[in-house]
N, C-alpha and C positions, 0 to 999 in steps of 0.2 A: 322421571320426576323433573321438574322444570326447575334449571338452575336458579341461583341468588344469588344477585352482585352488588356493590358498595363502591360508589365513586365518590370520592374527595374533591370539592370545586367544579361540581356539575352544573351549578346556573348558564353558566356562560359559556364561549370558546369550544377549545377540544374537549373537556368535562360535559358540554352539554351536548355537540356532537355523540360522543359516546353513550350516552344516556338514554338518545333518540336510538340510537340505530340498536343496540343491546333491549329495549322494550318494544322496538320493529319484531325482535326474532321470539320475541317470548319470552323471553329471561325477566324477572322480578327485582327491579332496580330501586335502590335505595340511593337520590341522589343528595349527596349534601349540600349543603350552604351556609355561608356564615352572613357574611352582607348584603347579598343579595336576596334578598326576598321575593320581590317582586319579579324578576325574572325566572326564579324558579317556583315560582307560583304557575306562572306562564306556563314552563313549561312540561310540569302536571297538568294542565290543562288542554293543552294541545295534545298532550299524548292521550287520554283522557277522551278527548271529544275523537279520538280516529280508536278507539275500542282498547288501548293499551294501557297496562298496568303499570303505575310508578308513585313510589313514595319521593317526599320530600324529607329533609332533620336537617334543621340548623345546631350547626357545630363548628366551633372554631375548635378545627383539631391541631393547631400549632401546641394542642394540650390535651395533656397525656387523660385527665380525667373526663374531658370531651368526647375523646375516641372512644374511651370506654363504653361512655352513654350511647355513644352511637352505634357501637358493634351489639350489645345487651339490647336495644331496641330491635335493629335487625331477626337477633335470634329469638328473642320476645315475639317476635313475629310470624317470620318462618323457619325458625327450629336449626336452618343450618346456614351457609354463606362456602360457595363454589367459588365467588370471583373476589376480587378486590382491585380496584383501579387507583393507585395513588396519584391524583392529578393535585390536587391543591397546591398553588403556588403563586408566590409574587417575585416581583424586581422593582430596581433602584436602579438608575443611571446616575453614578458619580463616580469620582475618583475615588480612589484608594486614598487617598490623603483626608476624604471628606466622609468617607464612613465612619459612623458613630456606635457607640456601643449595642444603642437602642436601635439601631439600623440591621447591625450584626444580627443580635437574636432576631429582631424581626422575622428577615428572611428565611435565616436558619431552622429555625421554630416551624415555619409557614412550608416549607419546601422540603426541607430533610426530617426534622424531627419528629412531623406527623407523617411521615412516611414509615418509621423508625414505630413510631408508638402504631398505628396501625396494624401494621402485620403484627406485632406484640399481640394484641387483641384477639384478629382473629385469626391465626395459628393454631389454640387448643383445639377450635373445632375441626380446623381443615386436618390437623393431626390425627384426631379422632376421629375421621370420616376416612382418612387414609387416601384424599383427593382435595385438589386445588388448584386455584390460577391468581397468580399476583401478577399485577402489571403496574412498574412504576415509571409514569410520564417524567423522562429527566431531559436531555436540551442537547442540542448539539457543541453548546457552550462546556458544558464537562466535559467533552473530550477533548476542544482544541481550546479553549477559555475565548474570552471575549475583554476587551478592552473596556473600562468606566462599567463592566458588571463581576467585577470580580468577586463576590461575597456571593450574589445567582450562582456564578460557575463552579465555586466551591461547592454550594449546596448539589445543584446538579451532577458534580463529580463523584458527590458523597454517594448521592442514591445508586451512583450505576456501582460501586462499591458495595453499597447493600444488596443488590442483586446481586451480585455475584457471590458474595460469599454465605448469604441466605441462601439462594439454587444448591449450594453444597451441602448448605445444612441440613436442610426439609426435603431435597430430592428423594432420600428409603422414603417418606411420608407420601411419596405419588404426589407432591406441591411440586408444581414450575414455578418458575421468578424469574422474569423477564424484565429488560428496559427497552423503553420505544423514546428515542431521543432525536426531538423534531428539528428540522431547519428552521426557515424564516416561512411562518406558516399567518395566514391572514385572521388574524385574530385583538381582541381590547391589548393586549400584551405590549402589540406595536402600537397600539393607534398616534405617538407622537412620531414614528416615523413620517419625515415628510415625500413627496411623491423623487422628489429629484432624491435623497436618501433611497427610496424602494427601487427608483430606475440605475441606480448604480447596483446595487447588490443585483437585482435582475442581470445586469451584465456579465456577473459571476456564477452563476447558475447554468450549468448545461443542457438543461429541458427547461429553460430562460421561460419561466413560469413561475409564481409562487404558489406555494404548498397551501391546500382548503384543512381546514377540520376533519374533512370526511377523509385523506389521504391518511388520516393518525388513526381514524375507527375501523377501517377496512381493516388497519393491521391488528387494530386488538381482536377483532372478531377471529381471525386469522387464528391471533397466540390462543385464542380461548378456545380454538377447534380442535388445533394439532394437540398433540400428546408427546412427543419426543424434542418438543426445544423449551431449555432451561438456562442461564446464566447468560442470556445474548443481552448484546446493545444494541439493536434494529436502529439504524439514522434513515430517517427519513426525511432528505434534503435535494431532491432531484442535482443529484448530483453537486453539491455545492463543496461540500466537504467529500473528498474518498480519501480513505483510510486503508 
């Protein structure tokens, strides 16, 4: 029976990277959006015109009632959900002195909390099917933090936290819970990076390249094959951080 998967922030980026290459293999993708419309219009259509199956749902899942809608639409659907991709995420570049409250939740809301209320969601059924794959997109920033993103790195750090103590909890359930926590990966996230900014951190890089979208998809295809890895934090940074 041909899986069912559910990404968070698929218009764009690694979200929509993932989206393509999971509807390349046959899996039945449910990608979300909240502002993006028109790009994930596109890219039901593109996948679409080359013979591939994908939904679209707009949802802003920085809320708990959103997620709802969108997991009950899912299984409204196709009856069950094998995958889950928590990608949905934003940043702020500021000091720590100049975060606001409304900045706080923002982020928080946007990157952890709908990471949080998701699996909540769909849990019951992955429980009751007795199989599962969660995969939650957190940052290279939660593990060593990052300077003027501190409230990101928090959120980040949290997720790889909920992996891990989710993997303990849902493992008898045959669920994995995975994080894949990217480097400086070429994506709208940087685009205020400027070139002399990207050619310094190139510097710092030992496979002095930066990271594509499709370097983040290979690996989820990866976690969604294997069967025996649960509570990792996969960085994928050519080498920029080793830990």
């Amino acid at each position: 029976m041909e899986k069912v998967a559910i990404i968070t922030g698929a218009s764009r980026g690694i979200g929509r990277e993932i989206a393509k290459s999971l509807a390349k293999k046959g899996i039945k993708v449910i990608a979300n959006y909240n502002h993006s419309k028109e790009k994930a219009e596109n890219l039901k259509k593109e996948l679409q015109k080359e013979g591939y199956e994908i939904e679209i749902y707009k949802a802003d899942v920085s809320k708990k009632s959103e997620c709802k809608k969108l997991v009950e639409y899912t299984l409204e659907k196709y009856k069950k959900i094998d995958i889950l991709i928590n990608n949905a995420g934003i940043d702020k570049y500021q000091l720590v002195t100049e975060v606001t409250e409304n900045d706080w939740n923002e982020i928080i809301n946007t990157n952890l909390y709908s990471a949080f209320c998701m699996c909540q969601e769909v849990l019951p059924n992955m429980i009751h099917n007795k199989k599962g794959c969660i995969i939650n997109i957190s940052s290279i920033w939660g593990i060593v933090g990052a300077s003027t993103e501190v409230v990101y790195s928090i959120s980040k750090a949290g997720m790889d936290g909920l992996t891990k103590a989710l993997a303990k909890e849902v493992g008898p359930s045959n669920i994995r819970v995975n994080s894949i926590a990217p480097g400086y990966i070429e994506t709208d996230i940087n685009k205020d990076v400027t070139q002399e900014e990207k050619n310094e951190i190139l510097k710092t890089i030992p496979l002095e390249k930066i990271g594509e979208p499709t370097d983040i998809a290979k690996c989820v295809n990866w976690l969604i094959e294997d069967n025996y890895t649960t509570g990792q934090i996969i960085s994928i940074n050519g080498g920029w951080v080793i830990y």
